[in-house]
C-alpha positions in Angstrom: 34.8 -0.8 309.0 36.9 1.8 311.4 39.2 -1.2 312.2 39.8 -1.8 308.6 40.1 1.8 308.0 42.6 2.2 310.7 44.9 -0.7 309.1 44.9 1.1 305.6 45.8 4.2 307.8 48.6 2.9 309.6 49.1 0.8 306.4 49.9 4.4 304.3 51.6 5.6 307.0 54.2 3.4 307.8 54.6 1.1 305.5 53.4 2.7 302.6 57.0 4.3 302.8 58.8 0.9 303.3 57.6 -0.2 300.2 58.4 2.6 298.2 62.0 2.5 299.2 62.2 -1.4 298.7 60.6 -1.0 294.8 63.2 1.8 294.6 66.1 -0.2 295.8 65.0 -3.2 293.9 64.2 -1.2 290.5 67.9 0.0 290.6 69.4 -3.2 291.2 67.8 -4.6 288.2 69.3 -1.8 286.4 72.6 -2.7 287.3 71.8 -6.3 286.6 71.1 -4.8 282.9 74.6 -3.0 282.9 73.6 0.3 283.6 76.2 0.8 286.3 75.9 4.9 287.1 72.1 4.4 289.0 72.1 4.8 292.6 69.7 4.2 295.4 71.0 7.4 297.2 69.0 6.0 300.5 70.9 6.9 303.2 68.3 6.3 306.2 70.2 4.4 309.3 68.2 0.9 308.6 68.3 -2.2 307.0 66.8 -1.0 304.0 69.3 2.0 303.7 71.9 -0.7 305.1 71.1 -2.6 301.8 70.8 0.1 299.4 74.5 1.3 300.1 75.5 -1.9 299.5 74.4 -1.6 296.4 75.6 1.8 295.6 79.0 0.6 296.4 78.7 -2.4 294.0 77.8 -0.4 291.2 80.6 1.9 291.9 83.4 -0.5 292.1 81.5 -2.6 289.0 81.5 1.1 287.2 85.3 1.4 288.2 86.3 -2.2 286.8 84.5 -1.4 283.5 86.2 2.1 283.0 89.4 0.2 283.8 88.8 -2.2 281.3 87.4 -0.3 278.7 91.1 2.0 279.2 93.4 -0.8 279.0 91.1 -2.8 276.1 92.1 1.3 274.1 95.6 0.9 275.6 95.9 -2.1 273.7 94.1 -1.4 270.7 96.7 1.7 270.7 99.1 -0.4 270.9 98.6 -2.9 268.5 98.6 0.3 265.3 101.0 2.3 267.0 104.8 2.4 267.5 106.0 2.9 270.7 108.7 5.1 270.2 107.2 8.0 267.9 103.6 7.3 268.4 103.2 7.0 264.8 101.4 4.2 262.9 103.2 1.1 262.1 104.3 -1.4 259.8 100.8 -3.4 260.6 98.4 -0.9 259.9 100.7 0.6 257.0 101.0 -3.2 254.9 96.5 -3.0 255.4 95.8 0.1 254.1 98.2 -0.4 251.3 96.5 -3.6 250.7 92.6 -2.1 250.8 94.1 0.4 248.5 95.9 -2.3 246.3 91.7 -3.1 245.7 91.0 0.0 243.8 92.6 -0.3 240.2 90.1 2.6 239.2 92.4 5.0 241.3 96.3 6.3 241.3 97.7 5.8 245.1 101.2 6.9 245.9 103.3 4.7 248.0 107.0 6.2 249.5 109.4 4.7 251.6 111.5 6.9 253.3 115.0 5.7 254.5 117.4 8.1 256.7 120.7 9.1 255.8 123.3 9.2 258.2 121.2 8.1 261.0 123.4 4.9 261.5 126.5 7.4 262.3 124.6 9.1 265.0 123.7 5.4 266.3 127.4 4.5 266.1 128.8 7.4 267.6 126.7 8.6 270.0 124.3 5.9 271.0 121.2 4.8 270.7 119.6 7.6 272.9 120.3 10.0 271.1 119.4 7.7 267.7 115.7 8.1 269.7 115.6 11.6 269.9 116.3 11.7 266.1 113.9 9.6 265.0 110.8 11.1 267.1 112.7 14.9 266.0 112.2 13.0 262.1 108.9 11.9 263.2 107.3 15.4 264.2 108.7 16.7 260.9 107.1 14.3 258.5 103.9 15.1 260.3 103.9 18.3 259.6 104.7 17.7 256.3 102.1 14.9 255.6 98.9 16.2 254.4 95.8 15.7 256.1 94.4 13.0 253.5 97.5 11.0 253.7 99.0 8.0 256.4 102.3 8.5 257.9 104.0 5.2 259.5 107.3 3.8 261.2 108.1 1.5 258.8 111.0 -0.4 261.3 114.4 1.4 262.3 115.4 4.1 260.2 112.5 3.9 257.7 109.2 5.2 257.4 106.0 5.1 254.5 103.7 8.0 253.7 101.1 6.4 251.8 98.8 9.3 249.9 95.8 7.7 248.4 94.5 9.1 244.7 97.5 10.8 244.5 99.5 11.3 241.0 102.9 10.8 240.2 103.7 14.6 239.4 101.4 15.3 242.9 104.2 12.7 244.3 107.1 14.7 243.0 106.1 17.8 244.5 105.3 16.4 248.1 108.4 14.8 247.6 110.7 17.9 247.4 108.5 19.0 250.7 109.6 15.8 252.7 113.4 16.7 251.5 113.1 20.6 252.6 112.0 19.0 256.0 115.7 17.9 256.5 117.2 21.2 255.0 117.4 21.9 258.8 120.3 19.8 261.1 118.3 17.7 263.7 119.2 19.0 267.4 119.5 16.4 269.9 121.2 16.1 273.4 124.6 15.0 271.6 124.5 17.8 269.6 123.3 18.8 265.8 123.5 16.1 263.3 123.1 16.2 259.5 120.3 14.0 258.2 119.0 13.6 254.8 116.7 11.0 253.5 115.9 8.6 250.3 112.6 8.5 248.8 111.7 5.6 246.8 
């Protein structure tokens, strides 16, 4: 009975420990295993069980880094795929869809313009395409200031853009309309110099 006593003892005592580290070394690694890659063992004792739970740690840091990496380039892309590059705006693909889920409510007046620069082909001509750039994101910033929250600005391609305004009126249109035009009222500044633009609203 005092031998077997003695064996639990010792049993508590030193290995007791052991085996608390082990379950807790193996009960993160299953958790990682399930995708829950911010656990850590945090054992740090100079052992092979401490050996094994920094390799671990390490794992689930570079498997934590891979999947933030991912999950960045997987929004880059997404981005990407809805945006245009040069103004950041929306484009011509996500434009064409929501005019098209809108096309589904007859019930409902949606206003549709299409917005084509004037004199923006001079500026091209003359003074390059660089400076055509700085006009269209200098065009860009103005329209979004101008679009109202509810509505959807887009690059439509080039020189063109769409604001579509959903369960909006024709005499609502007319009125936004004259604020799109004072937008322009003002000469567009860019490296080249200041250059008159005006633009079309159909």
């Amino acid at each position: 009975a005092i031998s077997l006593l003695l064996i639990l003892a010792g049993y508590t005592i030193c290995l007791g420990p052991v085996a608390h580290r082990l379950k807790k070394t193996a009960h993160a690694a299953r958790k990682i295993m399930n995708g829950d890659l911010t656990v850590r063992v945090c054992d740090y004792a100079n052992d092979e069980i401490g050996n094994m739970a920094r390799t671990i740690d390490s794992l689930a840091l570079q498997l934590e880094q891979d999947h933030r990496k991912r999950v960045r380039i997987e929004n880059q892309l997404r981005h990407q795929a809805t945006h245009d590059e040069l103004t950041g705006l929306l484009n011509r693909k996500y434009a064409n869809k929501l005019i098209e889920e809108l096309n589904n409510e007859p019930a409902k007046t949606h206003t549709v313009m299409f917005l084509d620069l004037n004199g923006f082909k001079d500026v091209n001509d003359f003074y390059g395409h660089a400076a055509g750039d700085e006009v269209l994101m200098t065009v860009a910033e103005r329209l979004v200031r101008a679009t109202p929250s509810n509505g959807t600005l887009a690059r439509w391609g080039g020189d063109e853009f769409v604001i579509v305004l959903p369960d909006t009126d024709k005499n609502s249109a007319e009125i936004f309309a004259s604020t799109v035009h004072a937008e322009f009222e003002t000469p567009i500044s860019t490296s080249e110099g200041n250059h008159e633009i005006s633009t079309s609203i159909g």
